[in-house]
C-alpha positions in Angstrom: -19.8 -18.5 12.7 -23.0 -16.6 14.0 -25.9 -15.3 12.5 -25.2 -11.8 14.2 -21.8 -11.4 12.3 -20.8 -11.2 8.6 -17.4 -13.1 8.3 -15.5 -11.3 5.1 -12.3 -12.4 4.1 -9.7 -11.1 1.7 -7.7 -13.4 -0.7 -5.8 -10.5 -2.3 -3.9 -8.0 -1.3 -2.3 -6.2 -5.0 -2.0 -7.1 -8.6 0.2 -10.1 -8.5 -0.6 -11.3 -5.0 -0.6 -15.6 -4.2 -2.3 -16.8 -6.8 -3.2 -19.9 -4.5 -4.8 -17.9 -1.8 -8.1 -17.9 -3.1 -8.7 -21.5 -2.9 -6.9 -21.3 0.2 -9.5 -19.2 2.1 -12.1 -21.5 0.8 -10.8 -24.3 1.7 -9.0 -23.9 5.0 -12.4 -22.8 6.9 -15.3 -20.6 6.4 -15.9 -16.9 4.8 -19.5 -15.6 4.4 -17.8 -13.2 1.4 -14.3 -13.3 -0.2 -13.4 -10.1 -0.7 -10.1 -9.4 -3.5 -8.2 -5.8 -3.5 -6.7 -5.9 -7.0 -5.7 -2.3 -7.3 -2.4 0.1 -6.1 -2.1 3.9 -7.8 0.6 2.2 -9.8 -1.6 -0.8 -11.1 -4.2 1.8 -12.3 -1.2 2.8 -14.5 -0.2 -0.9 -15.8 -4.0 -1.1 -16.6 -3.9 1.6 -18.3 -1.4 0.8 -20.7 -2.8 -2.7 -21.5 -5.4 -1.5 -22.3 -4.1 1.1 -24.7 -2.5 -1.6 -25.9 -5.3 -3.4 -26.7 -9.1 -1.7 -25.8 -10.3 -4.9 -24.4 -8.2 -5.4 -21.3 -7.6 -3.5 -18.4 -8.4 -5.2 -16.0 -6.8 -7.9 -13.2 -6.2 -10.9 -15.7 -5.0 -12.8 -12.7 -8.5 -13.0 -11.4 -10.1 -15.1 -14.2 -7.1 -18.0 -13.5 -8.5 -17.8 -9.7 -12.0 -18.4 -11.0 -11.3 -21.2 -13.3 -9.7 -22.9 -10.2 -12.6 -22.3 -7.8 -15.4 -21.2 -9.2 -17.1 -24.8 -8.0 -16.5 -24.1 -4.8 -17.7 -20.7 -4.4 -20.9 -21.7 -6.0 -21.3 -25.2 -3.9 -20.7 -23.3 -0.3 -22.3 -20.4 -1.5 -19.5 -17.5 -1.1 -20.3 -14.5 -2.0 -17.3 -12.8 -3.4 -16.6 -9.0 -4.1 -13.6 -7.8 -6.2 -12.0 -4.5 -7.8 -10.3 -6.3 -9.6 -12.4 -5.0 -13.2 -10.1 -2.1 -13.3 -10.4 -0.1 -15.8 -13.0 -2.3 -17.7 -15.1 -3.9 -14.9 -18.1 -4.5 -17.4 -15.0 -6.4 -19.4 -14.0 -8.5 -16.9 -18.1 -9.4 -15.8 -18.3 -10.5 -19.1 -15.1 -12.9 -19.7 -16.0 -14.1 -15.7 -19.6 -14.9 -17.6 -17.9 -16.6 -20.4 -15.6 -18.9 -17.7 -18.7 -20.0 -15.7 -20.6 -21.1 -19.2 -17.9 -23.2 -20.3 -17.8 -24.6 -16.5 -21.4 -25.3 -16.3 -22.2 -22.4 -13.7 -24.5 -19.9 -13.6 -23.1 -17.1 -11.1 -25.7 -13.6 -10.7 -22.5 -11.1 -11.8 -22.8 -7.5 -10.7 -20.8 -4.9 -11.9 -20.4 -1.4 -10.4 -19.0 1.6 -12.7 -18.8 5.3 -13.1 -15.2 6.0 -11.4 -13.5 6.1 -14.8 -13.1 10.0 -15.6 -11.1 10.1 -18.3 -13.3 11.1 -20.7 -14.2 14.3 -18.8 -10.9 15.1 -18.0 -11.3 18.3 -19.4 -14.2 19.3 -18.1 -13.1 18.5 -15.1 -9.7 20.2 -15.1 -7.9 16.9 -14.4 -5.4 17.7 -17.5 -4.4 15.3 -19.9 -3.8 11.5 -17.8 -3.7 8.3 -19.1 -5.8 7.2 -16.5 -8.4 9.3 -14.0 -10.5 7.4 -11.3 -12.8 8.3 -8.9 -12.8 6.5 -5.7 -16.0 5.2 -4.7 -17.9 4.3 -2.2 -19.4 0.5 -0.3 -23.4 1.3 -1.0 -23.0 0.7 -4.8 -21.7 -3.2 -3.9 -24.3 -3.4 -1.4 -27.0 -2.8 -4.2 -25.9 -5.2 -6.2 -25.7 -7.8 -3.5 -29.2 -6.7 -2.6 -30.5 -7.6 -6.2 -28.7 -11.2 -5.3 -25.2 -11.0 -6.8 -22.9 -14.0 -6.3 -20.2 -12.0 -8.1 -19.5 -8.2 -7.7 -16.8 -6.9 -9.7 -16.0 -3.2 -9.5 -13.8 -0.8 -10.9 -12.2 2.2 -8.7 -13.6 2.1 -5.0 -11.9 2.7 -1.5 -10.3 -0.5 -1.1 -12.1 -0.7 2.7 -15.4 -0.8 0.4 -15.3 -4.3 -0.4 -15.9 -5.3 3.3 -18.3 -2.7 4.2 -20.3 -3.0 1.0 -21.2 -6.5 2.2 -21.5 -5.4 5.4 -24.2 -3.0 4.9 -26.1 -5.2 2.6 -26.0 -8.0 5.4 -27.0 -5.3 8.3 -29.3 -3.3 6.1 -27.1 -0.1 7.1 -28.1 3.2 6.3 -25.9 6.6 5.1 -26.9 7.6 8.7 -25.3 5.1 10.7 -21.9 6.2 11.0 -20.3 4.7 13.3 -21.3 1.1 12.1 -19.8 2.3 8.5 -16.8 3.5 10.6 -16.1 0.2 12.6 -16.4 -1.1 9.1 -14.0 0.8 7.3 -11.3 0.4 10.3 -11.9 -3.9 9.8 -11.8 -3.5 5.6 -8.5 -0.9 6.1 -6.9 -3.7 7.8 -7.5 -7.1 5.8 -7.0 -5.0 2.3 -3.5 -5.7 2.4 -3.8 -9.1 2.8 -1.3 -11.3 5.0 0.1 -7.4 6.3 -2.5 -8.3 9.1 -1.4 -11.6 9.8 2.3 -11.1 10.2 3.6 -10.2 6.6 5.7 -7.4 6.4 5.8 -6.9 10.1 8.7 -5.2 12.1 8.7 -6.3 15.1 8.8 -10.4 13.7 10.5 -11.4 16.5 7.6 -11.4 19.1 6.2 -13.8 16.8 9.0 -16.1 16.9 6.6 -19.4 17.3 4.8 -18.4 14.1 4.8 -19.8 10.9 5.8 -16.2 9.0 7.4 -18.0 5.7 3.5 -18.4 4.9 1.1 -16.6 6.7 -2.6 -16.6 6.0 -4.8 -14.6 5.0 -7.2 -12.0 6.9 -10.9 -12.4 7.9 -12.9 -9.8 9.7 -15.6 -10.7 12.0 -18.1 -8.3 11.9 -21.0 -7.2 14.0 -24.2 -5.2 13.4 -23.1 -2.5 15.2 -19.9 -2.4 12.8 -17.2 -3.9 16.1 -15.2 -6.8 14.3 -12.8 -9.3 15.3 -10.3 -10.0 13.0 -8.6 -13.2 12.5 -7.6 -15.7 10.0 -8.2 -19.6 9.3 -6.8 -21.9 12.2 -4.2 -23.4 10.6 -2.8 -21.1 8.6 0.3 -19.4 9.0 0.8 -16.5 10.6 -0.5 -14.7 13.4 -3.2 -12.2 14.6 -2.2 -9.5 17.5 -2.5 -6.5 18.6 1.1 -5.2 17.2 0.0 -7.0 13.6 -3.4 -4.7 13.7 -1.7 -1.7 14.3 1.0 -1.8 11.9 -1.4 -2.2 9.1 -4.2 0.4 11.0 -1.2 3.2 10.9 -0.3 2.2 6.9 -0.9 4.5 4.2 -2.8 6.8 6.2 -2.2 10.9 6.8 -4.4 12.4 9.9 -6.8 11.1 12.9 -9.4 11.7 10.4 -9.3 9.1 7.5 -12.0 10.1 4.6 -14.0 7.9 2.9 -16.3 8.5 0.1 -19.3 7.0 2.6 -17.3 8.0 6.3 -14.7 9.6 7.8 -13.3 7.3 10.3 -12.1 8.7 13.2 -9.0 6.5 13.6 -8.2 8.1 17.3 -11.3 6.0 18.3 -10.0 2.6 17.5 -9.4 0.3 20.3 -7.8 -2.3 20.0 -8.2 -5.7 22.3 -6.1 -9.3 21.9 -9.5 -11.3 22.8 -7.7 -14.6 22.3 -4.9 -16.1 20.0 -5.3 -14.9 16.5 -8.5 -12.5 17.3 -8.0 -9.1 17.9 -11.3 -7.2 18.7 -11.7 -3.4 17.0 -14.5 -1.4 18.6 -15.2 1.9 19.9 -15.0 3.1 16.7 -16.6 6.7 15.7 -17.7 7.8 12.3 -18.8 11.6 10.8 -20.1 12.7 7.8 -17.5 12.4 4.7 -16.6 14.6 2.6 -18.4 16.4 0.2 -15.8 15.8 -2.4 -14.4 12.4 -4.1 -10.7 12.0 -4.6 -9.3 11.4 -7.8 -6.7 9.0 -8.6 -4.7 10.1 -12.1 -1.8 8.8 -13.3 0.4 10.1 -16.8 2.9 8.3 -18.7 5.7 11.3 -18.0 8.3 10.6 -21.3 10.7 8.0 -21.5 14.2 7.0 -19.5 17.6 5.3 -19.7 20.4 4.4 -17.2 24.1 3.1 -17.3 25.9 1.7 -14.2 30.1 2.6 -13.9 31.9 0.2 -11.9 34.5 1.6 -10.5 37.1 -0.6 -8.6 39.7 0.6 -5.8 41.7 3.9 -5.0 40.2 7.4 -5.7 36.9 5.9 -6.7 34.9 9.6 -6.0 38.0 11.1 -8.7 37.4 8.7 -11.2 33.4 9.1 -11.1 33.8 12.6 -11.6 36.1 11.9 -14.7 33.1 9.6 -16.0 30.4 12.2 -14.9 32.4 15.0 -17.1 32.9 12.6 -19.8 29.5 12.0 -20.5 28.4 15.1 -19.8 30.7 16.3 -22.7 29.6 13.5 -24.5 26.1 14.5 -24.5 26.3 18.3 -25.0 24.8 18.3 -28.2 22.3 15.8 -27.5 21.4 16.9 -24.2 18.6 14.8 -22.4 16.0 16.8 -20.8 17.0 15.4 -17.2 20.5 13.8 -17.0 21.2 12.7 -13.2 24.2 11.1 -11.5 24.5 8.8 -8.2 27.6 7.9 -6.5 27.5 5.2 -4.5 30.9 4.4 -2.5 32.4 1.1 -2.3 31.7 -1.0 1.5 35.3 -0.8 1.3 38.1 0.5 -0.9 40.5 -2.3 0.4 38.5 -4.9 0.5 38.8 -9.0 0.7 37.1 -9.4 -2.2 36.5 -7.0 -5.9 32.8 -6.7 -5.0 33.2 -5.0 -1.0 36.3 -3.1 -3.3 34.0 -1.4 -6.1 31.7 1.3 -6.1 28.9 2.1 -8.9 28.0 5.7 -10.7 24.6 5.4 -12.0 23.5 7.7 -15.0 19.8 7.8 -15.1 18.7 10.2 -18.4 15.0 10.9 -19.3 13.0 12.9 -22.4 10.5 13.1 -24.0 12.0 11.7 -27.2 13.4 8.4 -27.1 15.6 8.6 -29.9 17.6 11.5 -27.4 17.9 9.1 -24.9 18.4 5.4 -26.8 21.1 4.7 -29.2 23.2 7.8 -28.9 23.1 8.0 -25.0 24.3 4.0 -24.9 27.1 5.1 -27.3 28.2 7.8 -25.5 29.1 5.9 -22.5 30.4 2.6 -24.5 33.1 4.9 -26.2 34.3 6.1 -23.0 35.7 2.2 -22.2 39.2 2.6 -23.5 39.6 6.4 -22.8 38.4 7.1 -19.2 39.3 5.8 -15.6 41.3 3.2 -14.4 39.4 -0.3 -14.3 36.9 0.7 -16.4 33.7 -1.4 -16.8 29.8 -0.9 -17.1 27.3 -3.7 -15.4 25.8 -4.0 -18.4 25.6 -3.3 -22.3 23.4 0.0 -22.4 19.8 -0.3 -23.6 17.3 1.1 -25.7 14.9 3.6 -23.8 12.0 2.4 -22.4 8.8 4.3 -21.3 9.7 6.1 -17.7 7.9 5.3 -14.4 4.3 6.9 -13.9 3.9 10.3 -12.4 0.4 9.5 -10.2 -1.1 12.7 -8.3 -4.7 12.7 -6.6 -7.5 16.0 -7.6 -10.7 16.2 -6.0 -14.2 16.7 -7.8 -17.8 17.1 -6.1 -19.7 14.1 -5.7 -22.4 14.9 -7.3 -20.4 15.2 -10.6 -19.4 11.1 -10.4 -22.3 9.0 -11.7 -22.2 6.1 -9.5 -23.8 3.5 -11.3 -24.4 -0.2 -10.9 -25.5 -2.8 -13.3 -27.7 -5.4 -11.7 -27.2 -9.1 -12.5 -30.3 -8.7 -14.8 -28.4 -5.7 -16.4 -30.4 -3.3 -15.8 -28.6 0.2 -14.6 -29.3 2.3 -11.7 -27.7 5.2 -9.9 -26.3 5.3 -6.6 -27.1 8.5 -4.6 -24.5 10.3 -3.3 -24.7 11.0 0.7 -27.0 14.1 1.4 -25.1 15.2 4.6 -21.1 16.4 4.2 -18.8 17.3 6.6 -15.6 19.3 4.9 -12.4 17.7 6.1 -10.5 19.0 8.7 -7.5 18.4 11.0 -8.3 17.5 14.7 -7.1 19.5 17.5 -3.6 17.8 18.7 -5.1 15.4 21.8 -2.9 15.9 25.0 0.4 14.6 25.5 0.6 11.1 28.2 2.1 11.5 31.4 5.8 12.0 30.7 8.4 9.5 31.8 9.8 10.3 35.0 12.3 8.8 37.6 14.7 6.6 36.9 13.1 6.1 33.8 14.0 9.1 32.0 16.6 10.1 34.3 18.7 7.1 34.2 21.2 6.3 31.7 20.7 5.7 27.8 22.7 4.0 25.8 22.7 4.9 21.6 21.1 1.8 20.3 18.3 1.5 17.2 15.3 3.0 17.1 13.6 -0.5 15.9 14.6 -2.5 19.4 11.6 -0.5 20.8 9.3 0.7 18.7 7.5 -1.0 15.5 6.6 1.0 12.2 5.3 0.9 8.6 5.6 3.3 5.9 3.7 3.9 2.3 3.1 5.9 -0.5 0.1 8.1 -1.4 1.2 9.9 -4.6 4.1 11.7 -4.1 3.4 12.0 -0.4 4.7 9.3 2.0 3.5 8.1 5.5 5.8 6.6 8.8 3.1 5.2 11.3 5.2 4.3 14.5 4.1 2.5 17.5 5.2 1.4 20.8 4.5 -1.6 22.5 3.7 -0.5 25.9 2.3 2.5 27.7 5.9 3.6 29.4 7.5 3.1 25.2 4.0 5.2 24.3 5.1 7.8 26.8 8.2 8.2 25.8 7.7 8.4 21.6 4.7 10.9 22.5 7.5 13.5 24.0 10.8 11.8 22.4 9.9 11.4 18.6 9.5 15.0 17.6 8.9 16.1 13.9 12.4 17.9 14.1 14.0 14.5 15.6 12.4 12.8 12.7 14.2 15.4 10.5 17.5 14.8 12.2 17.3 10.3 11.9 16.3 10.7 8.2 17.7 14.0 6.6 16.2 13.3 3.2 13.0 14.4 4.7 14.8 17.5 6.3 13.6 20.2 3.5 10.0 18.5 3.4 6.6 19.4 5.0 6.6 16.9 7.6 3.2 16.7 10.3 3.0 14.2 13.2 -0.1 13.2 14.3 -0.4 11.4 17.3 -3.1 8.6 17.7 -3.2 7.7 21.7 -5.6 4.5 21.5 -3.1 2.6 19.1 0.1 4.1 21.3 1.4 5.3 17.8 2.5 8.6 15.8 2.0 8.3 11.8 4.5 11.0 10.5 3.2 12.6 7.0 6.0 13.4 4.8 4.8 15.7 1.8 6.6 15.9 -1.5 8.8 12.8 -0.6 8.5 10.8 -3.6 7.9 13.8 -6.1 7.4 14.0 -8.8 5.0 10.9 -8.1 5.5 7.3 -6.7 7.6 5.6 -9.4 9.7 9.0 -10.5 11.6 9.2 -7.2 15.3 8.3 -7.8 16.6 5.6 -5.3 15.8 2.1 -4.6 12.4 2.9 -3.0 10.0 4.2 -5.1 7.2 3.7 -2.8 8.7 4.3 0.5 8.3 0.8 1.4 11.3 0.6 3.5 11.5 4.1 4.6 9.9 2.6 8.2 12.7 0.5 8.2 15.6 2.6 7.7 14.2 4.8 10.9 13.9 2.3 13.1 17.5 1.1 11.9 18.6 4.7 12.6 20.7 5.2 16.7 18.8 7.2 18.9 19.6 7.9 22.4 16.9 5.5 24.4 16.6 4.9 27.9 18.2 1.4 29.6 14.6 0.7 31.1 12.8 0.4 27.8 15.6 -1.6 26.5 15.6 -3.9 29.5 11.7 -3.9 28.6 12.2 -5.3 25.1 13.9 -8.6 25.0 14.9 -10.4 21.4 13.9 -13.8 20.9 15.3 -16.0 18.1 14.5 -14.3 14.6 11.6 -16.3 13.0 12.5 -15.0 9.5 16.1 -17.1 10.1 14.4 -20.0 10.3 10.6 -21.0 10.1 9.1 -24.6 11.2 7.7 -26.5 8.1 3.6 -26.2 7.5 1.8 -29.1 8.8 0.7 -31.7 5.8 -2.7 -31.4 4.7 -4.7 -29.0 3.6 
């Protein structure tokens, strides 16, 4: 560690994240701050209804077990640690965290930082009627409170880059006006906020990594420097592993243009350049920064009604006849108790002949949602149990139908001015002070498309192909943002980079995944990372958990494209060998700590 640089590492990556990995980072080497990212869109709805299950709560109860473990140590080394995990009820969490260090015999400076939670001016603000409504906001509010000498900041809705730059700022004495510095930042905090996603978790291409210790990787830590460059890295004996491919994937998640707004910065994400300085330390610089918005996004998220589902099994011959038996059935069944939605899936069997009654059976799913739980509980079970003895051949459910139970959480974004979000933080003494918002906004905009590379030529592009997956050459990661998804793709090397740019069209995306064939669908090509992040609008309407399917989120939708057969030339294939699979089979972690 220098003096020039601010080492900030994250021990949390979601709600429900290692619950060691806190006294992991403090243990395995040295963090200046410990930085935890508590919150998804989706969490902000799980807080929501704990708490309206009980006032009190609402916030990341997870947190308070990781304090009770190492509070000593954070207070002996003298960790600073900065956390979003208060939620809904930040002040509520401070106080139980003050509570925990009394009864451990610690006296911790807490620091809370508030005025994200909009619900009660919902109205006014024409946000409708949510059950929750949070602003995101900005880093300078965390640096304050590390400024008046907080040990502990807990916060409630802010950018989840914040809780590096926050500390970042305070330790550099960054102003609003140095942009790029809050930029470089912001590109560092976007990558550790995910966790062990920048170490080697979650990664496609695994299989460069094959000498890695992947069954636990370690956690991030960015390195960074006064003029906001970092290197980011993780603990030397970790699991795991730092490169260049690692960075990207988790630069390119979750993201939509080249411009990425902040509520302090918008960081120009074509700028980022990306260096493998030495094993496990990849160097971001070159970063560029301009003014942020004038407007704060809104994260709200509704309870929308209530749902039930029933699974058919149906075994053998003429499986797609017998599910439309079942599907008329119920249908008939239900006609005068109609749901408000009332959906069916078929899903066909691997095989209708198969070795064995599983490969041999395929499954209708009935998914019904209302408003009104009684529509949708006892009457909707009953109406597909009476069918048993009076409907196909082979006959059987997976299980006994249930009552209803509240449906998944419709979450959609507004945006509001600033200036109407009172940014407020409450000092360790308690006193409360405002947080201007920045005086100089830039409105957001989409950057010209930057020139195309050099295509491939020769024997290159005119030499023979061979239908193979996508996945074999190029890496990607895909997310949710409301009911919009991303794809961030990337190549490995400049000729793979060459050939995406001119290959990897939004109407050739349409053609390898057809679900996204009636969407909205913008590339936007980022040149310095050799990568094209593909923003898919309306994908998982009506919000993240009300798309039908197995992937809610679009977690795996990177996946299924780079599983998807695309003509691809013999050289890049040549170029892109396959060593053993790590995730087969990962060495043992050292003993010790």
């Amino acid at each position: 560690m220098t003096a020039t640089s601010l080492w900030v590492g994250n021990a949390s990556g979601f709600y429900g994240d290692r619950l060691s990995a806190v006294h992991e980072m403090l243990t395995e080497g040295s963090v200046d701050v410990l930085t935890g990212d508590y919150l998804a869109e989706l969490t902000m709805a799980i807080l929501g209804r704990d708490q309206l299950a009980d006032p009190s709560r609402g916030y990341a109860r997870t947190f308070l077990k990781q304090m009770r473990e190492c509070l000593a140590i954070i207070m002996e080394r003298r960790v600073r640690v900065v956390t979003n995990a208060g939620g809904l009820n930040p002040r509520g969490l401070a106080d139980k965290l003050t509570e925990l260090a009394d009864s451990l015999g610690f006296e911790p400076r807490i620091a809370c930082v508030t005025g994200d939670d909009l619900l009660d001016r919902a109205e006014e603000l024409n946000l409708g009627g949510p059950l929750t409504a949070n602003a995101y906001l900005g880093a300078f509010g965390i640096a304050r409170c590390l400024d008046a000498g907080a040990d502990i900041v807990v916060t409630g809705r802010v950018t989840d880059a914040s809780l590096a730059v926050g500390p970042a700022i305070s330790h550099f004495g960054w102003t609003r006006e140095d942009l790029d510095a809050l930029a470089g930042a912001t590109a560092a905090g976007h990558v550790i906020e995910c966790g062990t996603q920048a170490t080697g978790g979650n990664y496609a291409l695994a299989r460069e990594l094959a000498d890695r210790r992947l069954d636990h990787p370690g956690f991030p830590i960015a390195e960074i420097a006064q003029d906001g460059s970092s290197v980011i890295t993780k603990h030397a004996r970790s699991g795991g592993a730092v490169t260049v491919g690692t960075v990207t994937a988790q630069l390119v998640y979750e993201i939509a243009g080249a411009r990425y707004p902040g509520p302090d910065v918008t960081t120009r994400l074509d700028t980022v350049h990306l260096v493998q300085e030495a094993d496990d330390r990849v160097r971001i610089s070159g970063v560029r920064g301009e003014a942020p918005p004038p407007e704060l996004k809104v994260g709200l998220t509704g309870i929308s009604g209530f749902r039930n589902e029933v699974d058919f099994l149906i075994t053998g011959l003429d499986a797609r006849a017998k599910a439309d038996q079942a599907e008329r059935q119920m249908r008939a069944a239900l006609a005068h108790n109609k749901p408000g939605e009332l959906s069916f899936e078929f899903t066909p069997a691997l095989d209708p002949h198969g070795d064995t009654q599983d490969e041999a059976t395929a499954r209708l799913r009935v998914v019904a949602r209302d408003h009104d739980p009684a529509v949708i509980g006892r009457r909707f079970g009953a109406a597909a149990v009476e069918l048993a003895l009076a409907s196909y051949a082979g006959f059987h459910l997976t299980a006994p139908p249930r009552e209803a139970r509240p449906d998944g959480v419709a979450v959609t974004h507004a945006l509001v001015p600033a200036f109407e979000v009172e940014h407020t933080v409450i000092t360790p003494e308690g006193d409360r002070e405002s947080v201007p918002h920045p005086e100089h906004t830039r409105e957001l905009t989409e950057l010209p498309e930057p020139p195309l590379p050099e295509p491939l030529s020769g024997p290159v592009i005119d030499g023979p192909t061979r239908l193979a997956p996508l996945g074999l050459v190029l890496g990607a990661r895909s997310g949710d943002k409301g009911a919009d998804a991303n794809v961030g793709v990337w190549a490995t090397s400049d000729e793979g980079w060459r050939w995406l740019a001119h290959t990897l069209t939004v109407e050739a995306l349409r053609e390898l995944l057809p679900e996204t064939a009636d969407l909205k669908v913008t590339r936007h090509l980022l040149p310095s990372l050799r990568a094209a992040n593909f923003w898919i609008e309306g994908m998982l309407a009506p919000g993240t958990a009300r798309r039908e399917g197995q992937d809610p989120q679009a977690k795996g939708v990177g996946e299924w494209l780079r599983a998807r057969r695309f003509p691809i030339p013999e050289s890049l294939l040549a170029d892109s060998p396959l060593p053993p699979n790590p995730l087969a089979q990962s060495p043992l972690p050292e003993e010790g700590p």
